[in-house]
TILODO-51256 format. One record per residue (C-alpha): x, y, z; residue in one letter; residue number from 1. Coordinates in Angstrom, 1 decimal, decimal comma, padded with zeros to 4 digits. Layout:
BEGIN
X_Y_Z_a_NUM
...
//
This chain:
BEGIN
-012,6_-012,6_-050,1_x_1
-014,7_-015,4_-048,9_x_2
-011,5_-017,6_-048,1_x_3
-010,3_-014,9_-046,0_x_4
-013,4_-014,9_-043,6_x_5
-012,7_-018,4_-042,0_x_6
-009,0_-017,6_-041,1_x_7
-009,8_-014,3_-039,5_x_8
-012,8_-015,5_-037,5_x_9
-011,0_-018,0_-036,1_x_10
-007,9_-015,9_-035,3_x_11
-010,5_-013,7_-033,7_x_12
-011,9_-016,9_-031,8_x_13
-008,1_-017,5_-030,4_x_14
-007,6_-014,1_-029,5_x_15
-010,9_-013,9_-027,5_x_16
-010,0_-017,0_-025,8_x_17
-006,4_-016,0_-025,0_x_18
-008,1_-012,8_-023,2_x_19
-010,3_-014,7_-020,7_x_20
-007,6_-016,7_-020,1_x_21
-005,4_-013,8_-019,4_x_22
-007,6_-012,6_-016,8_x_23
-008,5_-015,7_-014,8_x_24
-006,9_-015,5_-011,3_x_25
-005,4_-018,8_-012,1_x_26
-003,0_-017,7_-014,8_x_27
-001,3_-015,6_-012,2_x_28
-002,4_-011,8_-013,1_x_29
-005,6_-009,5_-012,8_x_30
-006,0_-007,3_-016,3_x_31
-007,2_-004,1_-015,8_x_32
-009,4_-001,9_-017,7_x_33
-007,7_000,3_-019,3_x_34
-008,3_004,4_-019,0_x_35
-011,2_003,5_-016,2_x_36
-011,0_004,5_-012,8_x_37
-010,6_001,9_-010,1_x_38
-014,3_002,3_-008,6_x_39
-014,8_003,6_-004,8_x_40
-014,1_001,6_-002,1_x_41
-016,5_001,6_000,4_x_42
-015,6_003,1_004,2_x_43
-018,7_001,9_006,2_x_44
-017,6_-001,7_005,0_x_45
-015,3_-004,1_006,7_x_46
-014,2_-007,5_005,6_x_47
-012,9_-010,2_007,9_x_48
-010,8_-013,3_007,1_x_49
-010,6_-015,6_010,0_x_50
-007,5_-017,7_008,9_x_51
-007,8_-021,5_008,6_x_52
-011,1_-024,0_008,5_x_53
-011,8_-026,7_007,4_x_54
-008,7_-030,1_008,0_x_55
-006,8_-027,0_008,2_x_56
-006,7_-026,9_012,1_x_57
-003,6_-023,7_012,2_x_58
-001,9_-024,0_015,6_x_59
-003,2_-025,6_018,7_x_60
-003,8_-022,7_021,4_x_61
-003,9_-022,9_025,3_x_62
-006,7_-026,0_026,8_x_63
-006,3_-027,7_023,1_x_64
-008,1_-025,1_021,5_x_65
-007,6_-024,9_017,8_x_66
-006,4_-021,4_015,8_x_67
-009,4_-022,2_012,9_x_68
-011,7_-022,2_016,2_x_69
-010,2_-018,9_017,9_x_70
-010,2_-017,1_014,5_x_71
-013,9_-017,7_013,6_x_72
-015,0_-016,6_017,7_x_73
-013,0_-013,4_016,7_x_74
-014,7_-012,6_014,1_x_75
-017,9_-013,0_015,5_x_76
-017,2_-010,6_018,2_x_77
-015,4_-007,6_016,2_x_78
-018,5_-008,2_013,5_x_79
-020,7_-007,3_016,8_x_80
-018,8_-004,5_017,6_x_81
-018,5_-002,6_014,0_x_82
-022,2_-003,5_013,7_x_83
-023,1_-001,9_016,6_x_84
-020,6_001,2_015,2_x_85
-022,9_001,4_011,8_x_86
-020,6_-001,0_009,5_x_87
-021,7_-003,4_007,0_x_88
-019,2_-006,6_007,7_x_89
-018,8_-009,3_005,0_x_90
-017,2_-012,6_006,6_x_91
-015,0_-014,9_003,9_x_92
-016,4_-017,5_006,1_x_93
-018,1_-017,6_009,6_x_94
-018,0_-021,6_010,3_x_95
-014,6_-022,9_011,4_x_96
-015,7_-026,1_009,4_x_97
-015,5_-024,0_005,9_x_98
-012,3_-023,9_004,3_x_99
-012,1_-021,0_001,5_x_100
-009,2_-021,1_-000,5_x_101
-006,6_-018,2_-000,5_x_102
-007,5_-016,8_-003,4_x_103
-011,3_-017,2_-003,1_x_104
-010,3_-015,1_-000,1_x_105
-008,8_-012,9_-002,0_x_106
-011,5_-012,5_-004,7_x_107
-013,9_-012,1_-001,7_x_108
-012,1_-009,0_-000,7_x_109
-011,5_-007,5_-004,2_x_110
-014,7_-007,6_-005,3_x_111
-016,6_-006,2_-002,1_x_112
-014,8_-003,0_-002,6_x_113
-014,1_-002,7_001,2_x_114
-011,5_000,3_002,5_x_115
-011,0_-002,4_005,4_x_116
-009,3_-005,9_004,8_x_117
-008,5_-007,3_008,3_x_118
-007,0_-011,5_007,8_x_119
-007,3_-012,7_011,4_x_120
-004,6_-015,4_013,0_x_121
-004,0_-016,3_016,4_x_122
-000,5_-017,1_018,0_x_123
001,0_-019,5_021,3_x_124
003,9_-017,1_020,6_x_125
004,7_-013,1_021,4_x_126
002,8_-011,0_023,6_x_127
-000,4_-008,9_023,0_x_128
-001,1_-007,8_019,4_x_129
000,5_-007,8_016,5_x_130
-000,2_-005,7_013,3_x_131
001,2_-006,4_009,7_x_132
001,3_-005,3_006,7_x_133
002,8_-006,7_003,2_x_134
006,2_-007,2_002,7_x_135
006,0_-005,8_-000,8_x_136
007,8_-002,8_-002,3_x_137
005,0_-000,2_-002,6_x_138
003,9_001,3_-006,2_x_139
002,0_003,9_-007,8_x_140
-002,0_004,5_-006,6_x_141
-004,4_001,6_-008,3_x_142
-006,4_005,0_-009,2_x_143
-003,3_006,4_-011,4_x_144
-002,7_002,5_-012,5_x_145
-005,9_002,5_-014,2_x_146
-006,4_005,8_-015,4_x_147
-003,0_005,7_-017,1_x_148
-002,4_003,1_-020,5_x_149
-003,4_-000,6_-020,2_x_150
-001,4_-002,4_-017,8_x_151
-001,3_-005,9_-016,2_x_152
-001,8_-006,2_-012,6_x_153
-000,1_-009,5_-011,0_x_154
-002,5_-011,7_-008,8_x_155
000,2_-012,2_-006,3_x_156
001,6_-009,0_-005,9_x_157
-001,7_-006,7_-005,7_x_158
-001,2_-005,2_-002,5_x_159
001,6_-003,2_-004,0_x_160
-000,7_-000,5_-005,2_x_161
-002,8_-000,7_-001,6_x_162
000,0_-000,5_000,5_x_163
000,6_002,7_001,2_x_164
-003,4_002,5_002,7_x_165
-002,5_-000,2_004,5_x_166
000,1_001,4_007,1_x_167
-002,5_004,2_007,4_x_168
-005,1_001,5_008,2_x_169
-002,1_000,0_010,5_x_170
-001,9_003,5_012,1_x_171
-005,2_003,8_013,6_x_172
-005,5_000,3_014,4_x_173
-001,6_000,9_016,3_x_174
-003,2_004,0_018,4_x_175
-006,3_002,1_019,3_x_176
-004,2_-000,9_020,6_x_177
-001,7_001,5_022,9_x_178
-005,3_003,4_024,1_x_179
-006,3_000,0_026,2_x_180
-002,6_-000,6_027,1_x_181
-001,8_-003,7_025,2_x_182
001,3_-004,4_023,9_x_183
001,9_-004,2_020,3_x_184
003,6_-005,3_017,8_x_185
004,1_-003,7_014,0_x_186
006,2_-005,4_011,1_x_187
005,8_-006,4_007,8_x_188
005,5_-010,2_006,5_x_189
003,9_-012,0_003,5_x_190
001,0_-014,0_005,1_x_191
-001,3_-015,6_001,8_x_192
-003,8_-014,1_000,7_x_193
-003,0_-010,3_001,8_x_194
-000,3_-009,7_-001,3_x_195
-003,4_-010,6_-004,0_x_196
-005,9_-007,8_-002,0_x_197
-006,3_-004,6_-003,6_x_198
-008,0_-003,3_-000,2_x_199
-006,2_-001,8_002,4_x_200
-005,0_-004,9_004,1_x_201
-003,6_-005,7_007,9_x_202
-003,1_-008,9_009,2_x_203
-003,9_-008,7_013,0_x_204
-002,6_-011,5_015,1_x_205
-003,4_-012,4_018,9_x_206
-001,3_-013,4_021,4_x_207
-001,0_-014,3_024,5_x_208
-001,0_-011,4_027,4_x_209
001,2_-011,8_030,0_x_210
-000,1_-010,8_033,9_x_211
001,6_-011,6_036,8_x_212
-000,7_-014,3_037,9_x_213
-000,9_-016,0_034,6_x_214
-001,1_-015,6_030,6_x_215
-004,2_-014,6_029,1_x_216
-004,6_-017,2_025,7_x_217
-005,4_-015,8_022,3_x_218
-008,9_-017,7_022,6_x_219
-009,8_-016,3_025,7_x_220
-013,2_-014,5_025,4_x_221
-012,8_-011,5_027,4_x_222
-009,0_-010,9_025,8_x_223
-010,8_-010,7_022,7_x_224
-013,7_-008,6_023,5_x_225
-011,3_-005,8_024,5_x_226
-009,6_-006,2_021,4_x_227
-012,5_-006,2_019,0_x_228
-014,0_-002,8_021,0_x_229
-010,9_-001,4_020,4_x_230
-010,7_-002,1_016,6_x_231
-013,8_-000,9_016,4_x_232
-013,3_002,5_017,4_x_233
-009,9_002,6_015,8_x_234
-011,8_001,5_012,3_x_235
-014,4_004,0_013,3_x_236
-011,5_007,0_013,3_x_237
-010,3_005,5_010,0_x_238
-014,1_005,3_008,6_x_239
-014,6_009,3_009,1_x_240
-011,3_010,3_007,9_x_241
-011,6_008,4_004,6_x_242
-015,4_010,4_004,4_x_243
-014,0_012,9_005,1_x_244
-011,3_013,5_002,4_x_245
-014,1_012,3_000,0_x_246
-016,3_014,9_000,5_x_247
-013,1_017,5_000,0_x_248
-012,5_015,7_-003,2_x_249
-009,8_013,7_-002,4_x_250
-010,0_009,9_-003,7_x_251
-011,1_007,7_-000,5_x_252
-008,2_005,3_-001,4_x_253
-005,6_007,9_-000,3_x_254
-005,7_009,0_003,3_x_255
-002,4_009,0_003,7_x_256
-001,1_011,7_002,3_x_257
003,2_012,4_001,5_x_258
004,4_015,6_003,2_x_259
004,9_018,3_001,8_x_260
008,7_018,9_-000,1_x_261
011,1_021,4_001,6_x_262
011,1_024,4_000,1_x_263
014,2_024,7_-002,5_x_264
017,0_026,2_-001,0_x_265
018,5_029,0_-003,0_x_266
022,3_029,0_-003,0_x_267
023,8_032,5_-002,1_x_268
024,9_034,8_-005,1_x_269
028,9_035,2_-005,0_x_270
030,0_038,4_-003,7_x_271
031,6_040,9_-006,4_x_272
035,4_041,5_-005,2_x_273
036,7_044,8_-006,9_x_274
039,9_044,2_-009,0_x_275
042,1_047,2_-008,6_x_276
043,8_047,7_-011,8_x_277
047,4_049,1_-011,0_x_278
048,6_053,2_-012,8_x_279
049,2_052,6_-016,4_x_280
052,8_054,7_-017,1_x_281
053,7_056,1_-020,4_x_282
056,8_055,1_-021,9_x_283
057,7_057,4_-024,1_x_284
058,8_056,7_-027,8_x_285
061,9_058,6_-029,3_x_286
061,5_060,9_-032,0_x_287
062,1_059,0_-035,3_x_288
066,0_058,9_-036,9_x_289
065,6_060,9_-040,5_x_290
067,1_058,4_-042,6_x_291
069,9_059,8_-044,5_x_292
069,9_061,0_-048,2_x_293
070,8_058,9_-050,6_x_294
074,6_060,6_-051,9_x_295
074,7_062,2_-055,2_x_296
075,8_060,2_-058,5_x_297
079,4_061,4_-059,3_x_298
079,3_061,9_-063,3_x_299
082,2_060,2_-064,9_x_300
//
């Protein structure tokens, strides 16, 4: 028995380490707990990811001024707003000199539990505002992922199980946009880190706005006050109808919710056609011959 205990303990060692190393971000997938519900996100808070920083300048905007600069002075206006609108914000980064990694951005955003993921970018290119959302194929709830068996969840498709949040979250940010009548823009792409959040996630870029004097840049100030008011309230909207289904019992990680399915239709019951059987006529059967009597012997 004693020569036993050193193999097992060290199987158990390898196992154990095999494990962690399973659920490090860098090995490509996030494990799950199994039979544990995903906890709560949280609607009052918002997290912002100003794209770029750092020797990552992104693209050069109108007077030489750089995305990684534009992004940042967004932030720092919309975090003004949803302050002054009651929201907690949490910045991946608020100096256009830091340069988080994408999937320190990522793990940022996971583990703050916010209903709100917005990753900021700026554009020379398009006209007013444009909204997307992951390119990836939705998939069940996280909630029904984690309350079902053990399953892995891969790092760089995570937004799967968000997504159908996400084009709510586009939804109100889409009716907010048209309020201020600023053109918009809605698609889908696959813009790092937004397919490793688990939060409902929208990339918002800016662009330029056309007027018939001259186009408005991306980093203009004033452009992008009028934006972050109107995420604000839009966010705002979203914030009390996630509360909202909460306190009816609904998970806050669904406020989108599938319509209802027609109503079966029943298909109509054939209609009984009466066979008219024709007059049955009796033929009548002749009297049977008598069969003849056998003749008589003759005796010799």
């Amino acid at each position: 028995m004693a020569r036993l205990c050193l193999p097992i303990r060290g199987l158990l060692l390898a196992l154990a380490a095999i494990t962690a190393h399973a659920q490090s971000p860098a090995s490509g997938a996030l494990k799950a707990k199994p039979k544990q519900a995903q906890p709560a996100l949280l609607p009052n808070l918002v997290l912002l990811d100003p794209a770029h920083g750092g020797p990552d300048n992104g693209t050069t905007l109108a007077a030489d001024s750089l995305e990684k600069d534009a992004t940042v002075a967004f932030a720092g206006r919309l975090r003004t707003a949803l302050t002054a609108h009651g929201f907690t914000v949490v910045l991946t980064h608020d100096s256009a000199a830091d340069q988080p990694t994408l999937d320190q951005r990522a793990e940022l955003a996971n583990h703050s539990r916010a209903a709100t993921c917005l990753v900021i970018h700026m554009s020379n290119g398009g006209h007013g505002v444009h909204l997307f959302t992951s390119s990836l194929t939705p998939v069940s709830p996280l909630s029904s992922v984690f309350e079902s068996t053990p399953t892995v969840l891969r790092w760089d498709t995570a937004q799967a199980s968000s997504l159908q949040q996400s084009l709510g979250l586009t939804f109100e940010l889409s009716d907010a946009i048209h309020a201020i009548r600023i053109p918009l823009v809605v698609g889908h792409v696959s813009v790092p880190p937004i397919d490793s959040m688990t939060c409902p996630a929208v990339v918002l870029e800016l662009a330029p706005l056309e007027s018939p004097d001259a186009a408005t840049p991306a980093s203009d100030g004033a452009y992008q006050q009028r934006i972050a008011d109107a995420v604000a309230a839009a966010l705002t909207s979203w914030r009390t109808k996630l509360t909202a289904q909460s306190s009816a019992g609904a998970p806050a990680t669904t406020p989108v919710t599938k319509p209802a399915p027609p109503a079966p239709v029943r298909k109509p019951r054939p209609a009984v056609i009466p066979i008219e059987t024709p007059d049955i006529v009796p033929v009548p059967v002749p009297d049977p011959v008598p069969a003849k009597p056998a003749p008589k012997a003759v005796p010799q």
